[in-house]
C-alpha positions as CSV (number, residue, x, y, z in Angstrom):
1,X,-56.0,-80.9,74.0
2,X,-54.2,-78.9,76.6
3,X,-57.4,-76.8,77.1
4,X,-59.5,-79.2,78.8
5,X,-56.9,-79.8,81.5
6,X,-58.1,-77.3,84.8
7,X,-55.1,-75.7,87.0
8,X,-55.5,-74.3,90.3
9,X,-55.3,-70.7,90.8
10,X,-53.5,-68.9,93.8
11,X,-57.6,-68.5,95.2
12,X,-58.2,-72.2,94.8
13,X,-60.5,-71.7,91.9
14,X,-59.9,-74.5,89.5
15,X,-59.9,-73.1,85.5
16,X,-59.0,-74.3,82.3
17,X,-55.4,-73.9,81.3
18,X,-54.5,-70.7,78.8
19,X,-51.7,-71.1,76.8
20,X,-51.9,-67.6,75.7
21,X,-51.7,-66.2,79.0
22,X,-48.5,-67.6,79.1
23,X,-47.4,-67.0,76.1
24,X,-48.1,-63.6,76.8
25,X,-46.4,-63.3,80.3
26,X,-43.1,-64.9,78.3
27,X,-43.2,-62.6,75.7
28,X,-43.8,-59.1,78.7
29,X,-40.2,-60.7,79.5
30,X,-38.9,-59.6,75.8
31,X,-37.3,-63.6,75.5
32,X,-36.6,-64.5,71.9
33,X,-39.9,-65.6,70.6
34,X,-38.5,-69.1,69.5
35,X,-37.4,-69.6,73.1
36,X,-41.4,-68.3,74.3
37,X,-43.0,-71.0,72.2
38,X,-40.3,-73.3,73.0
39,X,-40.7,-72.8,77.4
40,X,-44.8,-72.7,76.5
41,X,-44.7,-76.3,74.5
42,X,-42.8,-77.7,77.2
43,X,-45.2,-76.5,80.0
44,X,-48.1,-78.2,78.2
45,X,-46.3,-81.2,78.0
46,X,-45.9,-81.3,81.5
47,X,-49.3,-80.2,82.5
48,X,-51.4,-82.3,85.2
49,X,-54.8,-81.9,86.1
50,X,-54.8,-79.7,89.3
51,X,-51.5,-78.0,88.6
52,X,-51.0,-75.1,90.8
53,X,-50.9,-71.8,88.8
54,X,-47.7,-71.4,91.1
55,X,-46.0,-74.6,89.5
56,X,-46.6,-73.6,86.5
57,X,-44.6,-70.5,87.1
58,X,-41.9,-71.9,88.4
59,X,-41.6,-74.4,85.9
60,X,-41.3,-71.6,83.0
61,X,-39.0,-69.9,85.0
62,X,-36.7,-72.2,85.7
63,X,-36.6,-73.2,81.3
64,X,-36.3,-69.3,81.1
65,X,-33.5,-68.5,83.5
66,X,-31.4,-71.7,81.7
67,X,-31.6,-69.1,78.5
68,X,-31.7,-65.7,80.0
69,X,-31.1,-64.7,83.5
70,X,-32.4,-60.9,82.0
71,X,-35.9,-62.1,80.7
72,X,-36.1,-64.4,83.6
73,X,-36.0,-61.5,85.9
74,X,-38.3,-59.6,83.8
75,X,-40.9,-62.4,84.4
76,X,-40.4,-62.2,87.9
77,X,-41.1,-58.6,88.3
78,X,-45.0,-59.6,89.6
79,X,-43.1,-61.8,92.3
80,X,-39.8,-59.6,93.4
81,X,-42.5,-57.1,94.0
82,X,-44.0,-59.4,96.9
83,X,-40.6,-60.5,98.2
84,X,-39.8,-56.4,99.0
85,X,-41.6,-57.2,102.7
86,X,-41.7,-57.8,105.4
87,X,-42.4,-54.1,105.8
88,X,-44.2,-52.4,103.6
89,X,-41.5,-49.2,103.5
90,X,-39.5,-51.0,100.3
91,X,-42.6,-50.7,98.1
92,X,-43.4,-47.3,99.3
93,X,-40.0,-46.0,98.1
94,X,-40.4,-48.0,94.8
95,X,-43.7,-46.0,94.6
96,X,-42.2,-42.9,95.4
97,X,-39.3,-42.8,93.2
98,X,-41.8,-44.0,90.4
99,X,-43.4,-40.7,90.8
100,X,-40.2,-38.6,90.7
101,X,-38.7,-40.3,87.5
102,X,-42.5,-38.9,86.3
103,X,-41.7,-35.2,87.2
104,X,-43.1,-35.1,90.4
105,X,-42.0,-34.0,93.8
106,X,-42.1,-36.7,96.4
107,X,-41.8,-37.7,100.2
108,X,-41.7,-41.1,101.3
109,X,-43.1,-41.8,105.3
110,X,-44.3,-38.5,106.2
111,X,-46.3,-36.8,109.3
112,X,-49.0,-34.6,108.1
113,X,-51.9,-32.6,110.0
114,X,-55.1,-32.8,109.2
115,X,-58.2,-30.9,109.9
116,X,-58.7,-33.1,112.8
117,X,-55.6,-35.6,113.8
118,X,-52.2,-36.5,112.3
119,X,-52.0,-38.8,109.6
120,X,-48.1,-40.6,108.5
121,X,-48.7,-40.1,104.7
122,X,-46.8,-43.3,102.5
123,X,-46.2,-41.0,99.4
124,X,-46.7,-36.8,99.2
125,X,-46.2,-36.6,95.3
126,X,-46.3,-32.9,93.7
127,X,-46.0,-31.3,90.2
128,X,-47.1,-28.4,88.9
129,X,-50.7,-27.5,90.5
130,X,-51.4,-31.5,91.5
131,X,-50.8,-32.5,94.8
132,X,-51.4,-36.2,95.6
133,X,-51.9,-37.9,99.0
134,X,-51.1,-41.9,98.4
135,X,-50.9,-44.9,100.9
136,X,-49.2,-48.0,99.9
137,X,-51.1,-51.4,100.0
138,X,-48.2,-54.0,100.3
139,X,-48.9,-57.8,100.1
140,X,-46.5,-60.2,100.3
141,X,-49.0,-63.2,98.6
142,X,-50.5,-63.4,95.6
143,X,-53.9,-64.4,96.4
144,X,-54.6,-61.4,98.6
145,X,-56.7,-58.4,96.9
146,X,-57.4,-54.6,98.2
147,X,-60.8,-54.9,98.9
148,X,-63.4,-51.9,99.1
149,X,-62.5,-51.0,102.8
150,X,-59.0,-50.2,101.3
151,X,-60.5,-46.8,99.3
152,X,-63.0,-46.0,101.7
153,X,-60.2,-46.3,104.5
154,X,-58.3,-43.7,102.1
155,X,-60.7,-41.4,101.3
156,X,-62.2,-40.7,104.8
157,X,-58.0,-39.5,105.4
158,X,-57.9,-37.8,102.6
159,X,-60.8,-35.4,102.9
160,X,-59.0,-34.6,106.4
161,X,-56.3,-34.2,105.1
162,X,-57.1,-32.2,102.1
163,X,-59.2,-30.0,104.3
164,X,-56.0,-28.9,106.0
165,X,-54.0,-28.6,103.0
166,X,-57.0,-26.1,101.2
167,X,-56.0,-23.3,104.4
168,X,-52.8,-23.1,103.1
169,X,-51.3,-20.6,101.4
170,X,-50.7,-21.4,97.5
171,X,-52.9,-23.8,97.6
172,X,-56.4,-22.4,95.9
173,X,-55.7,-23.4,92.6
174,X,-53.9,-26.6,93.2
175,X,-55.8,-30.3,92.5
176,X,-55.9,-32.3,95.5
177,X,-56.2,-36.1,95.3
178,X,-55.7,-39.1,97.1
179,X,-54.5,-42.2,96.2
180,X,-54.3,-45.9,96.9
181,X,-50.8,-48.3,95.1
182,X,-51.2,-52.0,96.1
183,X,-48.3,-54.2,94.1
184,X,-51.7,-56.8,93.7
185,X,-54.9,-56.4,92.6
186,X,-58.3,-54.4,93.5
187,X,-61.6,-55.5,94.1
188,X,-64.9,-54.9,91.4
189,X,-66.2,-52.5,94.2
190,X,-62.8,-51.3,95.3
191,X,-62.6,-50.1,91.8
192,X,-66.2,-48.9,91.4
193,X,-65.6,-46.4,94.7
194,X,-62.8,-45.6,93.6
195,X,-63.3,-44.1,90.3
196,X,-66.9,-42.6,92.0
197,X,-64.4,-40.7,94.7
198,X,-62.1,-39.5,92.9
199,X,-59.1,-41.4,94.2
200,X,-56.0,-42.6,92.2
201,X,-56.0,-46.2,92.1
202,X,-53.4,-48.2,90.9
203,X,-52.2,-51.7,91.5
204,X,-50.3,-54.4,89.3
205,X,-52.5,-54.7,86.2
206,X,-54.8,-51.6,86.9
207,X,-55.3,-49.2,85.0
208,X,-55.4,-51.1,82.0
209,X,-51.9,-50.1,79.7
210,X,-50.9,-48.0,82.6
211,X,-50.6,-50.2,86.0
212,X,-47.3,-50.9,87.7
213,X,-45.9,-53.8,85.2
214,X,-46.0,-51.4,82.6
215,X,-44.5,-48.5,84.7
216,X,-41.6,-50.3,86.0
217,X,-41.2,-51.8,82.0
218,X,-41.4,-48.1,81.0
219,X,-39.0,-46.7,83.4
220,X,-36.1,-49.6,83.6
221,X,-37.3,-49.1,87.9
222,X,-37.2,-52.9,88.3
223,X,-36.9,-54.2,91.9
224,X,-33.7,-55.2,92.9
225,X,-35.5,-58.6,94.2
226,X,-36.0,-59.0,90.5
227,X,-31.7,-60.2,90.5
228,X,-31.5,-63.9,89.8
229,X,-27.4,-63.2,90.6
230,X,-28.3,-61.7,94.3
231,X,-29.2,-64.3,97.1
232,X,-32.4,-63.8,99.7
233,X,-29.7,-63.3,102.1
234,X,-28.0,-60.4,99.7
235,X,-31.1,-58.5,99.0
236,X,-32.7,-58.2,102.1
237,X,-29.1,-56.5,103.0
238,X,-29.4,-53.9,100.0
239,X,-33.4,-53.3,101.2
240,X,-32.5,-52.8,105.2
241,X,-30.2,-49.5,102.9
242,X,-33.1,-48.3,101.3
243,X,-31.7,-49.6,98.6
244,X,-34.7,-51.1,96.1
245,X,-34.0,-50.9,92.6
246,X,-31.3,-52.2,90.3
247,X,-31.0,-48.8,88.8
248,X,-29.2,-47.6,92.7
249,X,-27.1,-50.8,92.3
250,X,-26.1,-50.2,88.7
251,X,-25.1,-46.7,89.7
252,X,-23.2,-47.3,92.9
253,X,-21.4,-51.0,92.6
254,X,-20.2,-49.9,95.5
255,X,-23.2,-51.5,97.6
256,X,-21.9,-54.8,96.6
257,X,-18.5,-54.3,98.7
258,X,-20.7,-53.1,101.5
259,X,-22.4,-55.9,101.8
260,X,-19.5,-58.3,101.7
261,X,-19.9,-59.5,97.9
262,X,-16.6,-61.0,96.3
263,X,-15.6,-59.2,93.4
264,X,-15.6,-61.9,91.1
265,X,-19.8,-62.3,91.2
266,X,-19.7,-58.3,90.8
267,X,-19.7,-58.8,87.0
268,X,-22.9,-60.8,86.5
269,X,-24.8,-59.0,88.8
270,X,-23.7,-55.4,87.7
271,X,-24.6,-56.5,84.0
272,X,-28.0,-57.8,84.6
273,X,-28.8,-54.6,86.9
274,X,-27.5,-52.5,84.0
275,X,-30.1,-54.4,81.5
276,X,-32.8,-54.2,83.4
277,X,-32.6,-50.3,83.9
278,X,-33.3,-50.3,79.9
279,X,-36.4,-48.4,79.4
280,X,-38.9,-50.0,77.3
């Protein structure tokens, strides 16, 4: 029945409602499956015609967070990833330490000469003879894609850059590559130049098995935003520190005194930061 009723994606497209994609963005959240069919029944039964993808959300977060403050901040994670702004400089150090739980090398916000001018890099990541040059695509909206000018913007950088790099001493056998992160989603054509150039694209779905959601699952790196126990007020504190994952606050509770938390909500917040750094 509940197929026939159209919703309203974040692009204003209207669609028909798919209880398995919800059902399958419950289950990312590794809830119980009796409570995921549970939340997912009720959703339907509150369905309107029209209904705002975004309403939809909310509405099976707010069930899941009344069960499980853990697998409600799992759901988030495509959210807490757009509420690391204003700046884009959170995301860029999620990105960078992403790489150095991988093995690599990395620098976050660096100056670098090119063959012809200066570039500021987002992410220098290196391991073994791969050297990668990535810029960080942060939107704070979920309707916003990296369109093709994104990768072509890139690229023409990166061949100055890499130009520059290929003089340098140590440098003949390495693989050079640029890159482009975005915590959204790419374009057909951003993709198609993409993967014609070379470049390392990755955003929140993209590549398929391997894009950020499964990263961050993978790695326990979940955004600190991701806290259903920290306030907006709380977290933009711990991000003006640098501070972006739960993993940082799990290890140094300390952070919670700094930024004037009682002790008695230390608990809650420590435990849920603690879970959430559980690789997957």
């Amino acid at each position: 029945m509940n197929k026939s009723v159209l919703i309203t994606k974040y692009s204003g497209e209207l669609q028909a409602f798919d209880v398995n994609k919800l059902i399958n963005s419950l289950r990312r959240s590794k809830a119980e499956e009796d409570i995921v069919q549970d939340i997912a029944r009720k959703v339907q039964e509150q369905l309107e015609e029209g209904m705002t993808t975004k309403k939809i959300y909310q509405l099976a977060f707010k069930m899941l967070k009344s069960k499980s403050r853990v697998s409600a901040s799992k759901y988030k994670l495509k959210k807490a990833l757009m509420e690391l702004g204003p700046t884009g400089f959170p995301f860029e150090n999620l990105v960078g330490k992403l790489f150095a739980h991988e093995g690599y090398t990395t620098k976050v916000g660096v100056i670098v000469q090119g063959s012809c001018v200066q570039h500021e890099i987002d992410v220098i990541a290196q391991k073994d003879n791969k050297h990668y040059m990535i810029e960080c695509k942060y939107h704070s909206h979920q309707g916003r894609f990296c369109s093709v000018k994104t990768p072509l913007y890139i690229h023409s950088r990166f061949l100055d850059v890499e130009k520059q790099w290929e003089h340098q001493k140590g440098h003949e056998t390495k693989l050079h590559k640029g890159g482009v992160y975005t915590n959204t989603r790419f374009t057909t054509d951003a993709i198609q130049y993409g993967k014609c150039v070379g470049l390392l694209l990755t955003s929140w779905d993209y590549p398929i098995g391997n894009g950020l959601k499964e990263r961050i699952d993978k790695s326990g790196f979940h955004p600190l935003t991701a806290l259903t126990t920290l306030t907006k007020a709380e977290k933009t504190k711990l991000l003006d520190k640098n501070i972006v994952l739960c993993k940082e606050l799990h290890e140094n509770p300390v952070l919670l005194n700094q930024i004037g938390i009682s002790k008695k909500r230390h608990k809650k917040i420590l435990e849920d930061s603690k879970a959430l750094c559980k690789s997957t």
